[in-house]
ROVOMAR-222748 format. One record per residue: x negated, y, z of N, C-alpha, C, CB in turn; residue in three letters. Coordinates in Angstrom, 3 decimals. Glycine has a CB too. Example, Ala and Ser with C-alpha at 12.3 -4.5 7.8 and 13.67 -1.06 7.14 Angstrom:
2
      n_xx      n_yy      n_zz     ca_xx     ca_yy     ca_zz      c_xx      c_yy      c_zz     cb_xx     cb_yy     cb_zz  residu
   -13.190    -5.690     7.800   -12.300    -4.500     7.800   -13.200    -3.300     7.800   -11.308    -4.473     9.046     ALA
   -12.850    -2.250     7.080   -13.670    -1.060     7.140   -12.900     0.030     7.870   -14.084    -0.598     5.725     SER
//
This chain:
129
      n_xx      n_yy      n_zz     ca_xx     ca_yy     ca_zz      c_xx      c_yy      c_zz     cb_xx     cb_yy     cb_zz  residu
     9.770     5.478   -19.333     8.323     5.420   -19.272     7.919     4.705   -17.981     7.703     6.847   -19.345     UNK
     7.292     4.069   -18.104     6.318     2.850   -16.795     5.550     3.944   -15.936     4.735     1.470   -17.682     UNK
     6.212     3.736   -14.447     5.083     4.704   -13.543     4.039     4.138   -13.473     5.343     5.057   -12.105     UNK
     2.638     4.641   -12.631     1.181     4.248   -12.930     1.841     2.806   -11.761    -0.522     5.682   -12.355     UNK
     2.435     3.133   -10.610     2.597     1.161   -10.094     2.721     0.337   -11.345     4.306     0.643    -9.060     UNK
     3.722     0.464   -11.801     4.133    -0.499   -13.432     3.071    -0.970   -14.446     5.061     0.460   -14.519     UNK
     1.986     0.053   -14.262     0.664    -0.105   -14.848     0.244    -0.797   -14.277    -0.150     0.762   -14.994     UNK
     0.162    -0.999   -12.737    -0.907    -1.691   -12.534    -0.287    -3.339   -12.156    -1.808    -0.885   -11.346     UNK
     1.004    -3.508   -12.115     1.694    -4.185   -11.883     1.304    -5.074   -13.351     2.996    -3.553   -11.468     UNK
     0.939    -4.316   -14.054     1.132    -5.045   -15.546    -0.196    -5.150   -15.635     1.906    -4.237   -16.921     UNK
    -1.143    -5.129   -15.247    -2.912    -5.323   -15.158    -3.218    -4.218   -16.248    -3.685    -7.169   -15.692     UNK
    -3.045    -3.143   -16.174    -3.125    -2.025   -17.322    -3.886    -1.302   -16.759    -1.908    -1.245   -17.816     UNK
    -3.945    -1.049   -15.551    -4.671    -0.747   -14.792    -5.265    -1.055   -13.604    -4.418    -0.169   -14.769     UNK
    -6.475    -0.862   -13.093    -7.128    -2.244   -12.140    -6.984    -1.664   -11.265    -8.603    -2.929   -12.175     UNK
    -6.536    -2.309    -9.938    -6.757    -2.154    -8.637    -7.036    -2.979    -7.576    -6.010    -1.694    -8.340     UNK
    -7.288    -2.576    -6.244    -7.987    -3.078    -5.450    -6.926    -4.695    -4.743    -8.416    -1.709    -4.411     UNK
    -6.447    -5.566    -4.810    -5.016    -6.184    -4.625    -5.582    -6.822    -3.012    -4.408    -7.596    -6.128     UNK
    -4.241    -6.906    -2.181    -4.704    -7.100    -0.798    -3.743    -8.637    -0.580    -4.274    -5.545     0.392     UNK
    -2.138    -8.426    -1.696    -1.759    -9.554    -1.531    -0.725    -9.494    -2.767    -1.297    -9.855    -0.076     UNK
    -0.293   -10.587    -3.456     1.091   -10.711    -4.087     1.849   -11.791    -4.245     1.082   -10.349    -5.176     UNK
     2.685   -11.268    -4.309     4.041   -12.962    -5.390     4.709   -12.809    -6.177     5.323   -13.805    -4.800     UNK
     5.745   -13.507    -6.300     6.510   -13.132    -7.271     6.853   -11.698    -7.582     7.502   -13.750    -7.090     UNK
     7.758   -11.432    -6.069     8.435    -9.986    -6.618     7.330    -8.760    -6.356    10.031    -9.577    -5.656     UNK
     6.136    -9.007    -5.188     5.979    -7.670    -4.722     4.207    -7.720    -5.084     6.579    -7.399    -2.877     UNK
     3.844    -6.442    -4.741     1.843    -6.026    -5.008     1.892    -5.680    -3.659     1.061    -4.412    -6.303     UNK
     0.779    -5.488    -3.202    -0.166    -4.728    -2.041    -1.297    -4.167    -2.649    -0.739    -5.698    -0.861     UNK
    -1.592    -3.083    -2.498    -2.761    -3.250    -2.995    -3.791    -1.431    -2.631    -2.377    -3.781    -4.814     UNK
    -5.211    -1.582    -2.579    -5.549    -0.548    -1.907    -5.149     0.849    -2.370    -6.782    -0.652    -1.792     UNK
    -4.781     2.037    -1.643    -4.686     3.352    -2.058    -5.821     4.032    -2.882    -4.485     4.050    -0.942     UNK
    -5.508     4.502    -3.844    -6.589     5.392    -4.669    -6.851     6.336    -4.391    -6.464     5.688    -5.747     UNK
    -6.281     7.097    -3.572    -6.754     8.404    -2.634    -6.001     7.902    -1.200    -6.063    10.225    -3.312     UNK
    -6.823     7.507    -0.532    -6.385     6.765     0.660    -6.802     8.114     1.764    -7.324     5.042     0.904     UNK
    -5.546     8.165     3.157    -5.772     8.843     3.657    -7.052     8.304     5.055    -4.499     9.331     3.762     UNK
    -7.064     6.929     4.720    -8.283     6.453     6.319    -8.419     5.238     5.645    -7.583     6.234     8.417     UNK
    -9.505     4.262     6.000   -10.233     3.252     4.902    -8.936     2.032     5.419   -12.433     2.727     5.280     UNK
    -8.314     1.502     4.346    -7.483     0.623     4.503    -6.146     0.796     4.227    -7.608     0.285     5.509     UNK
    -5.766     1.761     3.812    -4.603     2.552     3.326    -4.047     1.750     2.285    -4.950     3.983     2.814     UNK
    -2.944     0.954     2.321    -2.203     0.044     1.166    -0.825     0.480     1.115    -2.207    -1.612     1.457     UNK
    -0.928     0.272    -0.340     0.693     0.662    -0.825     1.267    -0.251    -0.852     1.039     1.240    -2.080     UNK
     2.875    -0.918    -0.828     3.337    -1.887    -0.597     4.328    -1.959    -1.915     3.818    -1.909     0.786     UNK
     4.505    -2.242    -2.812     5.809    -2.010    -3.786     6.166    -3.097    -4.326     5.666    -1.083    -4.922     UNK
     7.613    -3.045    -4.906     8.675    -4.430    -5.487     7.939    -3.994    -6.583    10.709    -4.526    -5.549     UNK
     7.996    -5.286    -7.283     7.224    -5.162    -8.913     8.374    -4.872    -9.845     6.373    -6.760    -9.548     UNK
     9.448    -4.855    -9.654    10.709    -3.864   -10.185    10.173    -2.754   -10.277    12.006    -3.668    -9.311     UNK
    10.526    -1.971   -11.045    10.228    -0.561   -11.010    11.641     0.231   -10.611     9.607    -0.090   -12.504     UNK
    12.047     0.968    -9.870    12.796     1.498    -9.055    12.434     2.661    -8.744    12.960     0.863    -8.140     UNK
    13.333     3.917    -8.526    12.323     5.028    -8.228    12.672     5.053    -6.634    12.588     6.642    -9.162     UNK
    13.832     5.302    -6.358    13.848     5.282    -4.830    13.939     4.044    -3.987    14.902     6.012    -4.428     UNK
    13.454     3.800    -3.153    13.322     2.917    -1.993    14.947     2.579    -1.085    12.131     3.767    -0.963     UNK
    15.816     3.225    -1.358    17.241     2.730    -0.796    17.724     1.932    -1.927    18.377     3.977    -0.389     UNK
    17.498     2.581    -3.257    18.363     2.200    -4.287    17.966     0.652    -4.522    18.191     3.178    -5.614     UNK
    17.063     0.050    -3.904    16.818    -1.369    -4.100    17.977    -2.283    -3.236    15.233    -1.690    -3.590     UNK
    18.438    -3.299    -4.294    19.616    -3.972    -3.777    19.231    -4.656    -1.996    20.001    -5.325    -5.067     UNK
    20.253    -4.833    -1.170    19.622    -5.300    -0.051    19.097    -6.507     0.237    20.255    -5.148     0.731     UNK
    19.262    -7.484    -0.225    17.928    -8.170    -0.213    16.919    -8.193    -0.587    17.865    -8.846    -0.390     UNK
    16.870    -7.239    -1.948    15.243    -7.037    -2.423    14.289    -5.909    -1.564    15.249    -6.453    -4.113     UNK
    15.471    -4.767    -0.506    15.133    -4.252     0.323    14.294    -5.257     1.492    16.231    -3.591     0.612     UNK
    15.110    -5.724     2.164    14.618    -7.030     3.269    13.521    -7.601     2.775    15.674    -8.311     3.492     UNK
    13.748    -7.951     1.607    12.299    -8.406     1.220    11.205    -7.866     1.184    12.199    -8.741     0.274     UNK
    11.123    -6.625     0.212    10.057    -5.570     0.540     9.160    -5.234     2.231    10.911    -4.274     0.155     UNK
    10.140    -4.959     3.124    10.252    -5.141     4.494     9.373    -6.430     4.700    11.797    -5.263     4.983     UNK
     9.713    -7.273     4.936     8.920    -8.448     5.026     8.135    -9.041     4.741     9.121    -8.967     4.967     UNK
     7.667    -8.667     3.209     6.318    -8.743     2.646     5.133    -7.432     3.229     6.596    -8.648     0.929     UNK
     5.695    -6.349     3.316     5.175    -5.144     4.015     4.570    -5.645     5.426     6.400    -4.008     4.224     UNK
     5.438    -6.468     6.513     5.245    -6.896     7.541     3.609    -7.900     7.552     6.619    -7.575     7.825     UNK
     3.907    -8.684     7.038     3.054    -9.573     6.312     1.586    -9.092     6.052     3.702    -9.846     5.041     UNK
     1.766    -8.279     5.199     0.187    -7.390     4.484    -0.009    -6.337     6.042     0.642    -5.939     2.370     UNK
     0.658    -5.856     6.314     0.533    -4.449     8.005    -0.074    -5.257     9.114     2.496    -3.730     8.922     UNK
     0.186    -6.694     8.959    -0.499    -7.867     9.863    -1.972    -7.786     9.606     0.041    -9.456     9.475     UNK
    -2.192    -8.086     8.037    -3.620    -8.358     7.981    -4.479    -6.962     8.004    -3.925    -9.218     6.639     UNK
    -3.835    -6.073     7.196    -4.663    -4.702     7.579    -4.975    -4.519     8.869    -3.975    -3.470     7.260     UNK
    -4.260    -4.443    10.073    -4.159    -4.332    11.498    -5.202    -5.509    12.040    -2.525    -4.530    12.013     UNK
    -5.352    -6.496    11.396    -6.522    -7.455    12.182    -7.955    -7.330    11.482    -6.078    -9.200    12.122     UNK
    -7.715    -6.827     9.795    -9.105    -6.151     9.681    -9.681    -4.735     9.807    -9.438    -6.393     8.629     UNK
    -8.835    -4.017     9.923    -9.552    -2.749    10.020    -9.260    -2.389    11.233    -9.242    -1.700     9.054     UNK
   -10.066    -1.564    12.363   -10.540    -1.218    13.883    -8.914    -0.192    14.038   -12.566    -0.094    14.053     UNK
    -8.139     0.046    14.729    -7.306     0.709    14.654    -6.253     0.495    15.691    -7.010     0.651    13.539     UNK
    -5.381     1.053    16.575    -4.555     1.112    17.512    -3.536     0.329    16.995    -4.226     2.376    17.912     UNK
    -2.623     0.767    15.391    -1.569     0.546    14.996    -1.461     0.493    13.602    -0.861     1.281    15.507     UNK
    -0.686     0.231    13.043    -0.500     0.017    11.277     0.634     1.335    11.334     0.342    -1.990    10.528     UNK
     0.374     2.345    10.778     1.526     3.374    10.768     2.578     2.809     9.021     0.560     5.431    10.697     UNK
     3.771     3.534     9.439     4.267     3.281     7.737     4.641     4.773     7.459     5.868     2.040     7.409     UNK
     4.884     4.942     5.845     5.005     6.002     5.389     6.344     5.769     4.617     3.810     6.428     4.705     UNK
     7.039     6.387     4.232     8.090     6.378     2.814     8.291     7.221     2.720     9.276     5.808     2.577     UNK
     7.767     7.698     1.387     7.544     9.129     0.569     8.118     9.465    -0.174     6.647     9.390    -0.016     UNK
     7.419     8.779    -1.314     8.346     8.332    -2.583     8.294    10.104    -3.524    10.456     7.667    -1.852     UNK
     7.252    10.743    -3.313     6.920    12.193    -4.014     6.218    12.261    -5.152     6.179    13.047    -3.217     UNK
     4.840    11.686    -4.787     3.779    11.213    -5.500     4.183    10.394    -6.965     3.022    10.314    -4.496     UNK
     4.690     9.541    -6.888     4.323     8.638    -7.917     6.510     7.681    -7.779     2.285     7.361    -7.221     UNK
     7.210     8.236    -8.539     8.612     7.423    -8.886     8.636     5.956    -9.284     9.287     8.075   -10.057     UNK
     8.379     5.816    -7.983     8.036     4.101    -7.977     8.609     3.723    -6.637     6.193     3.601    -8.049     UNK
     9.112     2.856    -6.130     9.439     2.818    -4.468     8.072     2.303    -4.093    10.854     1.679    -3.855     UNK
     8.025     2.733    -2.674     6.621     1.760    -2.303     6.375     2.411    -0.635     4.870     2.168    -3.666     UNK
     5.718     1.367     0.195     5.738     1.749     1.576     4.585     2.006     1.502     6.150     0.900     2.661     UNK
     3.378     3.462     2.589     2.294     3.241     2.817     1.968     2.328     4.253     1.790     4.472     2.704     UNK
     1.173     1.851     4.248     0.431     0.980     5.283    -0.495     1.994     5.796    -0.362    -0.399     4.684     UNK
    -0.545     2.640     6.903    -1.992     3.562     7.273    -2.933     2.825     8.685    -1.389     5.471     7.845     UNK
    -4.306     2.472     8.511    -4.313     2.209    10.215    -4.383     3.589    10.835    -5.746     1.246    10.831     UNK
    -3.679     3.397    11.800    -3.973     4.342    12.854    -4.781     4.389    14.369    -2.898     4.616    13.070     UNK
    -5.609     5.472    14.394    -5.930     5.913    15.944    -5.345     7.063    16.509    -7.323     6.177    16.153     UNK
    -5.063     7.467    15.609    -4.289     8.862    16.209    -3.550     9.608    15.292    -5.255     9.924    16.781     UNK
    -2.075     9.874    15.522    -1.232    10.621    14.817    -1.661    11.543    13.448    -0.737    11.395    15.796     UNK
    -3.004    11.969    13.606    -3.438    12.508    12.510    -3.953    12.012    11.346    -4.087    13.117    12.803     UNK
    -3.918    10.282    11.478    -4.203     9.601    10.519    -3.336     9.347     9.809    -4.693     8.748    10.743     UNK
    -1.889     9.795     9.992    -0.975    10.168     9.006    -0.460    10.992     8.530    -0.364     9.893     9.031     UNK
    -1.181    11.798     8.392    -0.748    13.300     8.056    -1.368    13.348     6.337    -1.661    14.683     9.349     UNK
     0.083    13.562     5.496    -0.537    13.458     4.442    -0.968    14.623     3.689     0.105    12.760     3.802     UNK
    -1.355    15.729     4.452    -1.663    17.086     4.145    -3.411    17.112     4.270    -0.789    18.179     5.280     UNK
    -4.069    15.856     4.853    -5.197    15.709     5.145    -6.165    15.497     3.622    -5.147    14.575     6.190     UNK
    -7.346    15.757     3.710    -8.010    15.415     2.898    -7.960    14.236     2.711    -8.936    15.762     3.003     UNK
    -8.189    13.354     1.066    -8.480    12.512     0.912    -9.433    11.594     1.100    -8.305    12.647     0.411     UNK
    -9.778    10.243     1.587   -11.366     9.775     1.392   -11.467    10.018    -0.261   -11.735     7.860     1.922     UNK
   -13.009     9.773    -0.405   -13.140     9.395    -1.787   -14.725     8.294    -1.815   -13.238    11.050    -2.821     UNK
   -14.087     7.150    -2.065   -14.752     6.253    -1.876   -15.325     5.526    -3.140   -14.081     5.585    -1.102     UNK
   -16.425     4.584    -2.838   -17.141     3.841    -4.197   -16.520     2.719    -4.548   -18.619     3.387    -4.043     UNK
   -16.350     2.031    -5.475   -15.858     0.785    -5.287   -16.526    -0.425    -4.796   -15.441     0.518    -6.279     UNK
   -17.829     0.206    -4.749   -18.356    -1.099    -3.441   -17.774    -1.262    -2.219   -19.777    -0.932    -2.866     UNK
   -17.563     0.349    -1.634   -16.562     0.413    -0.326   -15.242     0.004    -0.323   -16.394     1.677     0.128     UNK
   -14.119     0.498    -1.485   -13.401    -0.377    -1.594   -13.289    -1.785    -1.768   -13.053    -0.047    -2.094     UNK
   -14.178    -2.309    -2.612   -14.392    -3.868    -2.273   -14.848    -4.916    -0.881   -15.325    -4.103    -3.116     UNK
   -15.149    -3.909    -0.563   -15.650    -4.179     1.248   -13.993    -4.268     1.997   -16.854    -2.315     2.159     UNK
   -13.534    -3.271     1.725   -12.018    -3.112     2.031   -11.339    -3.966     2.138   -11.362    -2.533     1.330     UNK
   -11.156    -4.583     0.834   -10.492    -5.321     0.505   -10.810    -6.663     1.113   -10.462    -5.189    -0.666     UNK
   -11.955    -7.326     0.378   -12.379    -8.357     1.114   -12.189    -8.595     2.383   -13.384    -8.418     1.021     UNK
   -12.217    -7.547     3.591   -12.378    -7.549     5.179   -10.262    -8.347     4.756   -12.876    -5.200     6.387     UNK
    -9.798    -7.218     4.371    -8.300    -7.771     5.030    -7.620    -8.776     3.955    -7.084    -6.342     5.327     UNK
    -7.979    -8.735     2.584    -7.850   -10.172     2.105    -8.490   -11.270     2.581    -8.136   -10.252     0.957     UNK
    -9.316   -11.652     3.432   -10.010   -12.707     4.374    -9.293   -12.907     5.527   -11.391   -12.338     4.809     UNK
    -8.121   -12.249     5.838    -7.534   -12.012     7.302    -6.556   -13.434     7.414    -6.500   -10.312     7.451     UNK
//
C-alpha cells in the first residue's frame, strides 16, 4: 500500500511543494511544528531512512541541504534544525524546522494549524529564495 508521501508524490494528493527533481519532493508540513516546517523525501518509497542505498542516501542529504538553504533565508530564524523520525508516516523523509530556540523542535508541541492562504505565503517566501 502507497504511504500518504507516495500520494502526494503521485499528485493524489495536493501539497504545498518548496522544491523537486527527479528523485526527491520538499514540500510544506501539514501539521507543521513553526511556519516553514518542510519534509524532505526520495520519491522512492522506502520506509526507513538507512535502508536507502548510499548514494540515494547522499543524495537525499544534499537535496535536503539545498531546500534548509532556502527555508533559512526565508523564514526569520537562528538555524534550520533537522529531524529523522520516521514514526508518523513509513516513508523516509528529513524534517527541516526553523529554529530560535530548542523548543522549536520539540515534537511533543502543539501543532500550528494554518489557512492555506498562510501556507501559500509560506511557500512563496522560500520558493522565491
Amino acid at each position: 500500500m502507497s504511504s500518504i508521501f507516495t500520494k502526494i508524490v503521485n499528485g493524489e494528493i495536493p501539497s504545498y511543494k518548496i522544491a523537486e527533481d527527479e528523485k526527491h519532493l520538499a514540500f510544506l508540513d501539514a501539521m507543521p511544528l513553526v511556519e516553514g516546517h518542510t519534509l524532505v523525501i526520495p520519491k522512492k518509497e522506502i520506509d526507513l531512512i538507512f535502508d536507502l542505498e548510499s548514494e540515494e542516501f547522499k543524495n537525499l542529504w544534499a537535496f535536503a541541504q539545498q531546500v534548509a538553504k532556502k527555508v533559512g533565508s526565508a523564514i526569520p530564524c537562528l538555524r534550520v534544525g533537522i529531524a529523522v523520525v520516521g514514526i508518523e508516516v513509513p516513508h523516509a523523509h528529513i524534517h527541516l524546522v526553523p529554529m530560535n530556540s530548542m523548543k522549536d523542535l520539540n515534537f511533543g508541541n502543539e501543532r500550528l494549524k494554518l489557512s492555506p492562504e498562510q501556507y501559500k505565503e509560506i511557500q512563496d517566501k522560500i520558493v522565491n529564495q
